[in-house]
N, C-alpha and C positions, 0 to 999 in steps of 0.2 A: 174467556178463551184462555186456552193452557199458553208460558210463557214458550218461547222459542225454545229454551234451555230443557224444561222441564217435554217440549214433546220430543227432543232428539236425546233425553236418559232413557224413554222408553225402551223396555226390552233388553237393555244395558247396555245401549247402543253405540252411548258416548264412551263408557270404558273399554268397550270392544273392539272398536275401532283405535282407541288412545294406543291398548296392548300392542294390537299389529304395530302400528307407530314404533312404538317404541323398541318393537324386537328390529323391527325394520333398523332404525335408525344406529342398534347397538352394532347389527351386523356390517354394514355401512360405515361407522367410526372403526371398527376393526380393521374393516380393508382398507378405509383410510390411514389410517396408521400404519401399516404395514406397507404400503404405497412408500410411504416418506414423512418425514419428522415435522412440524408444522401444521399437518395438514386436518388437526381435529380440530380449530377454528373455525372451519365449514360446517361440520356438523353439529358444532356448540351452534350456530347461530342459523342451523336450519330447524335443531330441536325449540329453539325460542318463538321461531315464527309459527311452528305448527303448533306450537300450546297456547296460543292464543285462537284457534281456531272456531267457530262454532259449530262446524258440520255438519251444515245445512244440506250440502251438497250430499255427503253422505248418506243425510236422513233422507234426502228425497229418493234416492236409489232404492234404500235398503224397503220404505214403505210402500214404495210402488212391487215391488217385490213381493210383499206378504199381501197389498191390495191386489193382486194377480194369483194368488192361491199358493204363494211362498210356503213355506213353513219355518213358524218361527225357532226352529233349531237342529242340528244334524249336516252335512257338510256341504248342502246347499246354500245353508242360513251363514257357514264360515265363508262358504267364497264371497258372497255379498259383503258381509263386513267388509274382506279385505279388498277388493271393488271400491266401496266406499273409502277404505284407508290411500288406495290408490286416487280417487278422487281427490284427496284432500291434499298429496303430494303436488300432483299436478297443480292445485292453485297457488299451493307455496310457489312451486316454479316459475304461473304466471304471472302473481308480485311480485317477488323480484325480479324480472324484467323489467314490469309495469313501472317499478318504482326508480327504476334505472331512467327509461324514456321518459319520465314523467319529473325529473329530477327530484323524487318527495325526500321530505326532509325526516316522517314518521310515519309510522305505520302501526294501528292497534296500539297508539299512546308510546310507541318504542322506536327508537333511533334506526332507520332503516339500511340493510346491508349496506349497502354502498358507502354512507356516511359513520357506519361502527368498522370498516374496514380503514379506511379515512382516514379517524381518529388514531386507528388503531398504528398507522403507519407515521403516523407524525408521532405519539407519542415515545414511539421506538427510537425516532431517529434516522429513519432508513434513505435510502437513497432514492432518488427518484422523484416522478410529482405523487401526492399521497390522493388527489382525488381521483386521477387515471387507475394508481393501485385499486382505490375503491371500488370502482366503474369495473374495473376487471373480474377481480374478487366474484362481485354481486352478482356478473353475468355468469362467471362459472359455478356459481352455487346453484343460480338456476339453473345452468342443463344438470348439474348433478341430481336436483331436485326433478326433473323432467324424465331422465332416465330412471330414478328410486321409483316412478310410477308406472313407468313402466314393466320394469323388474316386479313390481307388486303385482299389477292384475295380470300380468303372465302367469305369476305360480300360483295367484286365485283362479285361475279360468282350465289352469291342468287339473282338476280334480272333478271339470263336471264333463258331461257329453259334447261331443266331437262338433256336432251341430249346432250349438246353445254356444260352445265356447268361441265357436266361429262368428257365430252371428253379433255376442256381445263384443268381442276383439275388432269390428269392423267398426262397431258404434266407437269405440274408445277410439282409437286410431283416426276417425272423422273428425271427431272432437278434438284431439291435440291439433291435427291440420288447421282447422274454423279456426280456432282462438288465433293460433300463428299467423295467419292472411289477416283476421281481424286485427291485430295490433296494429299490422302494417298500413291497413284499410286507416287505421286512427290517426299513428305519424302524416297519411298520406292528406287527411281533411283537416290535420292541424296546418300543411303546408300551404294548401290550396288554396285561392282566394276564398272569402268567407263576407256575408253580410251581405252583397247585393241581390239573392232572390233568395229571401229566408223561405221559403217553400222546400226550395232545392235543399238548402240549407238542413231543412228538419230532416226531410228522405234522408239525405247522407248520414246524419247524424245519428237514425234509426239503426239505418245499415249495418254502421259500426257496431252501435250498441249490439246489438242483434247475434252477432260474425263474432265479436272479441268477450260477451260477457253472456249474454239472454240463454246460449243453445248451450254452454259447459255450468251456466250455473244452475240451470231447473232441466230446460230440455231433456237434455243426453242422460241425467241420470234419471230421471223418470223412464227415459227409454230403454236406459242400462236395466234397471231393474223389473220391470219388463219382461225383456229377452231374458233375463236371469231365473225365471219363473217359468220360460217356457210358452210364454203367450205368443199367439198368432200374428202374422202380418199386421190384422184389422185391426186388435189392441194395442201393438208398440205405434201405433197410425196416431190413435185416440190420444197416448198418451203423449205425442209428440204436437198433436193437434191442442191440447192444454198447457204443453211447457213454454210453449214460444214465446204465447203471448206473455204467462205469468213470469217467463225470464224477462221480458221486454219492459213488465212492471216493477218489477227485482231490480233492474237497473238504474229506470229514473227516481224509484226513489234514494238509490243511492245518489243520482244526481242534485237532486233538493237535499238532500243531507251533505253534501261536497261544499255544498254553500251555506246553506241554514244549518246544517249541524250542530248539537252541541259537544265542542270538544272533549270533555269531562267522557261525554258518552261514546264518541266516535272513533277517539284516540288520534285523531288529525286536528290542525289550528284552523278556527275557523275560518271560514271562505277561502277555504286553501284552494279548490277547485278556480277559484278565479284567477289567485296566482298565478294558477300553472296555466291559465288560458286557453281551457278544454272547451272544445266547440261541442258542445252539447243542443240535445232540442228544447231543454230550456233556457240557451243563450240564443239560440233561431228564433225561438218564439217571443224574446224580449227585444231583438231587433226588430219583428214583425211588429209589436202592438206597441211599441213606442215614439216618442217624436224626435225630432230630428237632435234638440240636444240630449237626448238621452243614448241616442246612435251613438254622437261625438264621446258622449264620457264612456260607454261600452271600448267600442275604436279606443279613444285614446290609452286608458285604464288595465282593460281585460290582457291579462297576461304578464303584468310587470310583479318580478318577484316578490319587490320591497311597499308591496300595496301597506298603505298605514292601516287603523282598524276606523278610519274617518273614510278611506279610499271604500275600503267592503262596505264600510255602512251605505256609502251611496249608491254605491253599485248595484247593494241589494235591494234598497230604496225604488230605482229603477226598475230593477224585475220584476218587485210586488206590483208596482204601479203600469205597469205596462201588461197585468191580467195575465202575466206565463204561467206566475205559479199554481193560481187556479186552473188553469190551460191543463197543465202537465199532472196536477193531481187529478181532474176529470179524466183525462187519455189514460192514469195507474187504475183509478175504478171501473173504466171501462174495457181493460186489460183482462184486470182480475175477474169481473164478471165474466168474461167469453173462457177466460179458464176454467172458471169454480160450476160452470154451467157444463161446457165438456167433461169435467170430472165426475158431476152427479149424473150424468148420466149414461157413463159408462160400463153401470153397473157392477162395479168391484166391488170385492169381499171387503168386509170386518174382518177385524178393527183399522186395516188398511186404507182402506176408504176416509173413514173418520179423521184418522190423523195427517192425511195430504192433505185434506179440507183446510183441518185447523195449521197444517204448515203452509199452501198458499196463504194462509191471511195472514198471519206473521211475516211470510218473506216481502209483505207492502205494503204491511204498518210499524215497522219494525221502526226507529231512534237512531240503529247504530247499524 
């Protein structure tokens, strides 16, 4: 099976989308700097986040696209890219957030806004507390990053039909809302009691995933690309009926990677996910199938910053031994299968067809 990398250069997919990026991003330092002096810091360290990107999100758009009778060039083929570049703004934006709530320390191996703003304010000298600066910073890069996506699929969606450009603009606009209630939806079951009916426990945790990560990272651009093509009610149906679940698998294995990871490949320390004390369904499911001290070391452990790499080993010791992981890799193949089975039988065009195949199974065996 072709690597991640190599099925999203298809077509020239990844420089394609980099170009927009990057005119995007020149135009944008422009008006930043014209704005006021300082202020091209923001866009040195939004260009950093989006070149580490993979574009997944993009590829799924742009291949549902041509799997819908796209054409792979001419200025239907430009708006999808920039659709797709717009996608990729948008998750810049929703990292940084993420990473703000989430206190992360790295992100894709690199010191994350909040903490290079930080830095950047102590080594100055400036006045003030420097991790507020941070915290600031990071969240106003994100909406700038939130708005640059929007500004993008606005002036991608002005050059197709009045109908199509409506229809995909409602999808897009869904999707910024989902992700934003989902965050909230995550802060809210990080608050909430946790552990006494892991059942409960797993729903909620689905929920989330589902609300803040499943429907902007496979869903909606499958769907985007889609409606981009011009396809019918019944088809954006279809294809919403496959991304759900493969978002849903997209996710947990992000989740067993949060913990089992390898950082070399992740670019996060490993078991950072326990760190940070993220109520996931693979922490539901290890309070389900464990014993009582294994509860106690979860309870006591799960969430404390300064976890040793003796604290994760047990931790993780726990989970394996408490049958989640197995648990949660059966729920990702039985995921993928109800998608990979919607998709074959949806009937799409080649080479379309071919390549969502071979990118659902990369998006749930993926490493990193």
């Amino acid at each position: 099976m072709p690597s991640a990398a190599a099925l999203v250069d298809l077509e020239n997919l990844r420089d394609d989308v980099d170009a927009v990026l990057r005119r995007h991003l020149d135009d944008l330092s422009a008006e930043a700097a014209a704005t006021g002096p300082g202020s091209h810091a923001l866009t040195e360290h939004l260009e950093t986040l989006l070149d580490g990107g993979k574009r997944l999100r993009a590829a799924f758009c742009y291949w549902s696209f041509r799997a819908h009778g796209g054409s792979p060039d001419g200025p239907q083929r430009d708006a999808v890219v920039r659709v797709g570049a717009a996608l990729e703004l948008f998750q810049a934006a929703a990292l940084l957030h993420d990473d703000v709530m989430d206190a992360s320390d790295t992100r894709r191996g690199r010191p994350t806004a909040h903490r290079v703003f930080e830095a950047r304010h102590r080594a100055e000298g400036w006045a003030g507390d420097p991790e507020r600066f941070g915290t600031a910073a990071a969240i106003l890069l994100g909406d700038l990053s939130l708005v640059a996506s929007q500004r993008e699929v606005v002036a991608a969606l002005d050059v197709l039909e009045t109908a199509v450009a409506r229809r995909a603009r409602d999808v897009f606009t869904a999707m910024t809302s989902e992700v934003v209630v989902g965050q909230y939806l995550d802060v809210l079951v990080q608050a909430e009691p946790w552990g006494t009916n892991p059942a409960t426990d797993e729903e909620r945790a689905r929920t989330v995933l589902r609300a803040k990560s499943a429907r902007y990272s496979v869903e909606r651009p499958l769907t985007l690309g889609a409606v981009l093509a011009g396809a019918d009610d019944a088809a954006v149906a279809t294809m919403s009926d496959a991304g759900l679940p493969l978002g849903e698998a997209f996710q947990l294995r992000d989740d067993l990677l949060g913990v089992f990871g390898d950082p070399t490949v992740t670019g996060k320390p490993a078991g950072d996910d326990l760190r940070e004390g993220k109520h996931t369904v693979l922490v539901a499911r290890t309070l389900a199938g464990t014993d009582d001290a294994g509860r106690r070391l979860v309870a006591d452990r799960l969430g404390h910053e300064d976890l040793s790499e003796a604290d994760v080993a047990a931790l993780r010791a726990v989970i394996v031994a408490s049958g989640a992981v197995d648990g949660v890799e059966k729920l990702i193949d039985e995921l993928a299968a109800t998608a990979l089975t919607t998709l074959d039988g949806a009937g799409l065009a080649r080479p379309g067809a071919d390549v969502l195949t071979d990118l659902a199974r990369v998006a749930v065996e993926r490493v990193a």
